[in-house]
VOTIPA-161711 format. One record per residue (C-alpha): residue number from 1; residue in three letters; x, y, z. Coordinates in steps of 0.2 Angstrom, whole numbers, plus 5000, padded with zeros to 4 digits. Layout:
<sites>
   logu   torlum     px     py     pz
    NUM      Ala      X      Y      Z
...
</sites>
This chain:
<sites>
   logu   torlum     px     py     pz
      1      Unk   4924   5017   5095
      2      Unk   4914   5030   5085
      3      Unk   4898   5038   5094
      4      Unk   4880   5034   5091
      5      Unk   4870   5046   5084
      6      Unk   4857   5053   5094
      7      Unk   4840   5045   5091
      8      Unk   4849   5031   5081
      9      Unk   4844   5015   5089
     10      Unk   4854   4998   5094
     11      Unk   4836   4987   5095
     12      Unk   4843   4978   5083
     13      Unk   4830   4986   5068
     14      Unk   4813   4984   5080
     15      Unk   4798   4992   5071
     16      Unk   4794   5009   5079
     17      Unk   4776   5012   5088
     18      Unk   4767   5024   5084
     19      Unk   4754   5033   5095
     20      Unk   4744   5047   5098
     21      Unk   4746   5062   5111
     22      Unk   4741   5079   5114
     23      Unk   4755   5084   5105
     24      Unk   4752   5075   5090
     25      Unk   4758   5057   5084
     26      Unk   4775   5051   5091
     27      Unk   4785   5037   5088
     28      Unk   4792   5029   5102
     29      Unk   4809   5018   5095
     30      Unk   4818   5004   5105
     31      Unk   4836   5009   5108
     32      Unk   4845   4994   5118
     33      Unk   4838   4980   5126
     34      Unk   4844   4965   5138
     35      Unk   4845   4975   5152
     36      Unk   4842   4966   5169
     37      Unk   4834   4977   5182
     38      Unk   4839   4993   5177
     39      Unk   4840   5008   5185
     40      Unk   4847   5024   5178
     41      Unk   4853   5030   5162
     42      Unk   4866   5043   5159
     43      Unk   4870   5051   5143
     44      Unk   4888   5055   5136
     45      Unk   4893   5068   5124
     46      Unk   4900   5059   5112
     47      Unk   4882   5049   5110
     48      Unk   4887   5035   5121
     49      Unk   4876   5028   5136
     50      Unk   4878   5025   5154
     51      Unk   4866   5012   5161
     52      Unk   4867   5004   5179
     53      Unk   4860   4988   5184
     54      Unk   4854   4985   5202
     55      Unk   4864   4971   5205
     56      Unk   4881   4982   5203
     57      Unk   4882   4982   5186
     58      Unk   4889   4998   5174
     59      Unk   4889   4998   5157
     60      Unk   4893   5010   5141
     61      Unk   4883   5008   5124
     62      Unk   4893   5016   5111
     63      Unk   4896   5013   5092
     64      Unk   4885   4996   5093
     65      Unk   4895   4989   5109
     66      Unk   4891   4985   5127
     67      Unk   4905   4986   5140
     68      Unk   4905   4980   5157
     69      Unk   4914   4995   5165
     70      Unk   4926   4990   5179
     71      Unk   4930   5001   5195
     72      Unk   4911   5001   5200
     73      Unk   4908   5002   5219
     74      Unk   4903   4984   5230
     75      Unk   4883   4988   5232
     76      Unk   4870   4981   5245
     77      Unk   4859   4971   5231
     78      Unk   4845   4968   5241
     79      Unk   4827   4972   5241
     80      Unk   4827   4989   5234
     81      Unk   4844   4991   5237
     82      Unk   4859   4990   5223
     83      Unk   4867   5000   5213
     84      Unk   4855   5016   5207
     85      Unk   4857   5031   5199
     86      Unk   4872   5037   5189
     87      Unk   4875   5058   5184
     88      Unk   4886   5063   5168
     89      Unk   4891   5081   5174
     90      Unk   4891   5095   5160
     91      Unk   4909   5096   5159
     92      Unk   4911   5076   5156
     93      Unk   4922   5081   5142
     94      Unk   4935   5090   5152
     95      Unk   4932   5079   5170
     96      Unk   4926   5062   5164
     97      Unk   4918   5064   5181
     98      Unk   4902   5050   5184
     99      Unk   4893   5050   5199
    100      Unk   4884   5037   5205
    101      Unk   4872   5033   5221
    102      Unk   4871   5015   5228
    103      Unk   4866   5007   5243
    104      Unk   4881   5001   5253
    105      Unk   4884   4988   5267
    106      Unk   4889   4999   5282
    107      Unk   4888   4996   5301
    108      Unk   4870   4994   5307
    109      Unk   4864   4990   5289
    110      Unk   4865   4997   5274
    111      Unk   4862   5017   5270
    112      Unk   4861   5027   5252
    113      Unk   4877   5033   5249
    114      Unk   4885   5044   5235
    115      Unk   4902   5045   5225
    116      Unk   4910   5047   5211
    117      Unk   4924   5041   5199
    118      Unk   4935   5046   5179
    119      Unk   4927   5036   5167
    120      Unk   4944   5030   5156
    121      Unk   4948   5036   5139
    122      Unk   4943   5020   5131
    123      Unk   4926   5019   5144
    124      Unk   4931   5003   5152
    125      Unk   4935   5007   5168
    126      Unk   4927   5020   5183
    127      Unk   4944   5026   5190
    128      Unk   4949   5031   5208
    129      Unk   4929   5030   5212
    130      Unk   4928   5037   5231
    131      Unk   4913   5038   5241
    132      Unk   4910   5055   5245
    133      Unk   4894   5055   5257
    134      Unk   4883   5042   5265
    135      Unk   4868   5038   5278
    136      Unk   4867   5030   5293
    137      Unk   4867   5011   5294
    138      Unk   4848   5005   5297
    139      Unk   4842   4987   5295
    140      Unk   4831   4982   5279
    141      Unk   4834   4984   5258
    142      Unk   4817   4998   5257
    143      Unk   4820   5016   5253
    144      Unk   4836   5022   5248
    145      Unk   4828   5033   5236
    146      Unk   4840   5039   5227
    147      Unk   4844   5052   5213
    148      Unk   4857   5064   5207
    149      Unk   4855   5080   5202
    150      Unk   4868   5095   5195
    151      Unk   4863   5111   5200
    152      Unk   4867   5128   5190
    153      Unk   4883   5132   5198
    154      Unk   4888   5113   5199
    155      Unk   4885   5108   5215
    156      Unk   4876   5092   5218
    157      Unk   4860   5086   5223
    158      Unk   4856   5069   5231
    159      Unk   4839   5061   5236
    160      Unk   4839   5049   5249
    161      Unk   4825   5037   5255
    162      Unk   4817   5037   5274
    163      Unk   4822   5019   5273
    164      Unk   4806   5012   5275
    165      Unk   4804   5014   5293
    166      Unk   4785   5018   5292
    167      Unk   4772   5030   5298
    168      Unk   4779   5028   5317
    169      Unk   4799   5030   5311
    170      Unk   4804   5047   5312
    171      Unk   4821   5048   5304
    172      Unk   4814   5057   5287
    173      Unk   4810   5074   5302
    174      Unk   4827   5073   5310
    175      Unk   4839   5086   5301
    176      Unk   4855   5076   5310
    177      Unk   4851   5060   5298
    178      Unk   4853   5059   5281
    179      Unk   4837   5046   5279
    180      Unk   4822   5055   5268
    181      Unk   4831   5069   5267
    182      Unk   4839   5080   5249
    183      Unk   4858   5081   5252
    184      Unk   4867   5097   5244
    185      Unk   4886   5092   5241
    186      Unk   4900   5102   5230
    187      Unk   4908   5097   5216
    188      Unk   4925   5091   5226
    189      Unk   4910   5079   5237
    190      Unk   4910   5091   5252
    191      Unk   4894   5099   5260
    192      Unk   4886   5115   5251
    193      Unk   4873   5118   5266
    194      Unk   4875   5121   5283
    195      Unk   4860   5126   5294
    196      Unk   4860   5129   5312
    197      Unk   4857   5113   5321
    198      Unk   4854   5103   5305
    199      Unk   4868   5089   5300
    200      Unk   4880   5098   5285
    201      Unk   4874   5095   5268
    202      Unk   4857   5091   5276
    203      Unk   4847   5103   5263
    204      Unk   4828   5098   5265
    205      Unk   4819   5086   5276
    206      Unk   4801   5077   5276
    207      Unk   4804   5064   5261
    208      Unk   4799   5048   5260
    209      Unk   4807   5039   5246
    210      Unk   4812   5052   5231
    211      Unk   4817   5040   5216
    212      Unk   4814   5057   5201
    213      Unk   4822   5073   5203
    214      Unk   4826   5088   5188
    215      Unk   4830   5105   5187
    216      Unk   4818   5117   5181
    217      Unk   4823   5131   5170
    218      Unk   4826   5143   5183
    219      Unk   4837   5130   5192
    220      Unk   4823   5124   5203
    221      Unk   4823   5108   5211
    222      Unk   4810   5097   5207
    223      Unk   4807   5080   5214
    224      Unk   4793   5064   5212
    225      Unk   4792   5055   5228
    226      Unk   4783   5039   5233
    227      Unk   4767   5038   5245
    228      Unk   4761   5026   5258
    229      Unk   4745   5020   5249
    230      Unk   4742   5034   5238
    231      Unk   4749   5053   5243
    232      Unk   4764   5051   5230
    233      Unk   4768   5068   5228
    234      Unk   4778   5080   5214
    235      Unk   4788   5093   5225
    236      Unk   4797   5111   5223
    237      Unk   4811   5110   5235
    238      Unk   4818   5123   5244
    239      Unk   4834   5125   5256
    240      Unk   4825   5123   5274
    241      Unk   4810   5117   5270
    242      Unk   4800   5102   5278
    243      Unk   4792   5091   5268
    244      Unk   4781   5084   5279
    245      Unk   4782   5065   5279
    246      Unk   4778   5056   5291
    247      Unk   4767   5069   5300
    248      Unk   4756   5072   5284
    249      Unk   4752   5064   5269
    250      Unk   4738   5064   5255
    251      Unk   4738   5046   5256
    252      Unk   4735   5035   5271
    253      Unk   4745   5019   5278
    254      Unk   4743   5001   5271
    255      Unk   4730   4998   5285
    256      Unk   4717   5010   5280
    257      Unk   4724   5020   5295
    258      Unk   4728   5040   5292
    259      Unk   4745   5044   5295
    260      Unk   4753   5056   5306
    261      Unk   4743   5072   5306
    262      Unk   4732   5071   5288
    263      Unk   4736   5081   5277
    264      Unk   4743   5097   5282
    265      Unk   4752   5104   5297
    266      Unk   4759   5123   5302
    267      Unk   4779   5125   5297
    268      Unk   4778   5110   5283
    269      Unk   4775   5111   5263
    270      Unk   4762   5105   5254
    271      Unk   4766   5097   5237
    272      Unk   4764   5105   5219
    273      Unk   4756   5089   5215
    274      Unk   4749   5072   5223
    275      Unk   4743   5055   5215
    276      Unk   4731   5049   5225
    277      Unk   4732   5032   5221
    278      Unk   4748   5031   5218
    279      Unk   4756   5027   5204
    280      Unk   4774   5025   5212
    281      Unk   4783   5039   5200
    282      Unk   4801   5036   5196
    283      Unk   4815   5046   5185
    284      Unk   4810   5065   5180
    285      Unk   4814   5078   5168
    286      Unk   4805   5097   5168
    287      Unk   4806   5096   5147
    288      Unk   4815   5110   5137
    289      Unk   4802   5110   5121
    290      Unk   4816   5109   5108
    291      Unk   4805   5094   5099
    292      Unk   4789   5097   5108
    293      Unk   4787   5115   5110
    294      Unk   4768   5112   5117
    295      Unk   4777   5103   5131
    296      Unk   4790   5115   5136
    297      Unk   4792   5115   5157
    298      Unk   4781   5102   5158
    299      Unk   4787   5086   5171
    300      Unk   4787   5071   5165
    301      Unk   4790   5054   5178
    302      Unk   4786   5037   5174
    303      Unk   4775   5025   5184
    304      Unk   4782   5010   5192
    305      Unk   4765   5002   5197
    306      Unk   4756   5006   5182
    307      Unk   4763   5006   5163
    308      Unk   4762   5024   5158
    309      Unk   4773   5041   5156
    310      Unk   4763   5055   5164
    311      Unk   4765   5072   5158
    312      Unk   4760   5087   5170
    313      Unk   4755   5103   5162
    314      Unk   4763   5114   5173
    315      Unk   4753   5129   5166
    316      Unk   4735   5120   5172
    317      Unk   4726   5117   5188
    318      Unk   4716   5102   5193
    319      Unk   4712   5096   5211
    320      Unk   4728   5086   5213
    321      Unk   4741   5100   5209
    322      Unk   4741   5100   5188
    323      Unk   4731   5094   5174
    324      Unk   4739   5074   5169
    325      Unk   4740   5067   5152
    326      Unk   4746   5049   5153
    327      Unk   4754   5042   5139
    328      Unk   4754   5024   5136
    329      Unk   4759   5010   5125
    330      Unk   4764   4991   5127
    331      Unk   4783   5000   5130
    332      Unk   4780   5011   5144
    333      Unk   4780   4996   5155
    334      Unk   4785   5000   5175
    335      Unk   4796   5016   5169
    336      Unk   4810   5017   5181
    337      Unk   4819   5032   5172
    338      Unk   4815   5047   5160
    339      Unk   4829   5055   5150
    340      Unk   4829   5073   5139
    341      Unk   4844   5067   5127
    342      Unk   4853   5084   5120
    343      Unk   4842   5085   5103
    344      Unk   4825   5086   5113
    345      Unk   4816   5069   5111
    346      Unk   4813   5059   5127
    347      Unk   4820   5043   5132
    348      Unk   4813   5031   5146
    349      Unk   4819   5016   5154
    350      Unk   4806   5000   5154
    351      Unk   4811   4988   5169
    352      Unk   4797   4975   5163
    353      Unk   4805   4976   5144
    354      Unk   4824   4979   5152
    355      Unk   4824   4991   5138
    356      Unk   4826   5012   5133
    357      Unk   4815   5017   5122
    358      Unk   4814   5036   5115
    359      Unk   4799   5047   5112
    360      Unk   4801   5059   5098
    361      Unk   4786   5066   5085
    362      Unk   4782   5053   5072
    363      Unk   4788   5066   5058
    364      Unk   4806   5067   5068
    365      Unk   4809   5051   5064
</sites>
């Protein structure tokens, strides 16, 4: 099948909006539709598209066809649970390695787990998938987070949920359990961090459910977490570090009660940024510029509660952490994921529309 052009669409010749920014006017073009529940898009070399369904599905977009890839793991599909994220690793062309985080029926529960598999030559199977790392078994479908993220020199990054144990659960400050914690993995699926009396792989701690993470362009990892009720937060994640919940928190428990501490405590981080009320980010990129220059190192997440994309300025203060634009049109319905593609426009994944759209200047076409 030949590949799709970047920035050629598959909405079947939908009308492009256009709207206005503080970049200018962009046009935001439908690129596939139909989905149910998405989750995640991952983008191929060859102009081909990975998008998983929550119910278990994967599928590849390429040369205006839609396969039902085989091979996928067997997913816990309930509440939040499901099939999540999926990673393209820059050397897909010589690996035709795809990760993918899911939650999976273990003992005790279900628990956010990690692995990976060859996509085929003709893209319709996931071949010799193996799970590479998972969590402990908790009861519930809340909070399995989950991202995946290459580093720099390829090793992996995966975001796990606190699985929604609550203010008075403290998995997520426990370094021997997985649960709302960012996992550091190698390539092969063995763990890159081990620190003294913390479980292997266990990289940071004091997360409550990260469902956005990016690099920077130093190769800082950067993720977009949800609160309690506000106190959604945009971190910089460092090796060791505590992120706090559930001891503090810029937002308090669906009660009205604080939670844990308030809002700051010796020996744990305080984020770059906080929403406050939340606005339940999901997906994140920190944006190159290469169509937007204006933009460049910017984060953008998309908002699951609300229908926007919001853009920090990462060059500007405000009170919460940076200075917020929030750009929104009948398309940026409950954004699940955000997307650089390689020729610098932006494309986002709509769960209301079960859609990607992409975001480019109006004189990019």
């Amino acid at each position: 099948m030949a590949g799709m052009a970047w920035g050629q669409g598959t909405g079947e010749g939908a009308a492009a909006t256009t709207i206005e920014t503080s970049a200018g006017p962009m046009e935001i073009s439908r690129i596939a539709d139909g989905f149910e529940e998405p989750w995640a898009i991952g983008l191929l070399p060859d102009g081909g598209i990975l998008v998983t369904e929550r119910e278990g599905r994967l599928l590849l977009l390429r040369g205006g066809e839609r396969v039902d890839i085989t091979g996928v793991p067997e997913v816990y599909a309930e509440g939040q649970g499901g099939l999540l994220d999926v990673m393209v690793p820059r050397d897909f062309e010589q690996s035709r390695e795809v990760w993918l985080s899911y939650a999976a029926a273990v003992d005790g529960g279900a628990a956010t787990a990690v692995g990976k598999g060859r996509l085929s030559e003709d893209g319709s199977a996931l071949e010799g998938f193996e799970m590479l790392y998972v969590g402990e078994g908790l009861p519930g479908g809340r909070h399995f987070g989950s991202r995946i993220v290459e580093a720099q020199d390829g090793s992996v990054f995966v975001t796990t949920g606190d699985r929604g144990t609550g203010p008075d659960g403290m998995q997520a400050q426990d370094p021997e359990t997985v649960e709302g914690s960012v996992i550091h993995l190698t390539r092969e699926g063995a763990t890159a961090t081990a620190q003294e009396n913390w479980r292997r792989g266990v990289y940071s701690i004091g997360h409550r459910n990260a469902q956005g993470a990016a690099l920077g362009p130093d190769g800082t990892l950067w993720l977009v977490e949800h609160g309690a009720q506000g106190g959604d937060e945009l971190n910089w994640v460092r090796e060791g570090a505590n992120y706090g919940w559930p001891v503090i928190s810029y937002g308090v428990n669906y009660n009205g009660d604080t939670i844990g501490e308030g809002q700051a405590a010796e020996g744990m981080e305080q984020p770059a940024h906080y929403w406050d009320p939340s606005i339940a980010p999901s997906g994140m990129i920190v944006y190159s510029g290469a169509l937007v220059p204006e933009w460049a190192g910017d984060v953008f997440t998309g908002s699951l509660n609300q229908s926007f994309l919001s853009r920090l300025d990462m060059e500007t203060a405000a009170p919460t952490g940076f200075e917020e634009e929030r750009i929104e049109a009948e398309e940026t319905g409950r954004v699940r994921d955000v997307r650089e593609a390689p020729d610098g426009s932006i494309w986002f994944l709509s769960v209301l529309e079960g859609a990607i759209f992409r975001l480019a200047p109006a004189e990019a076409g």
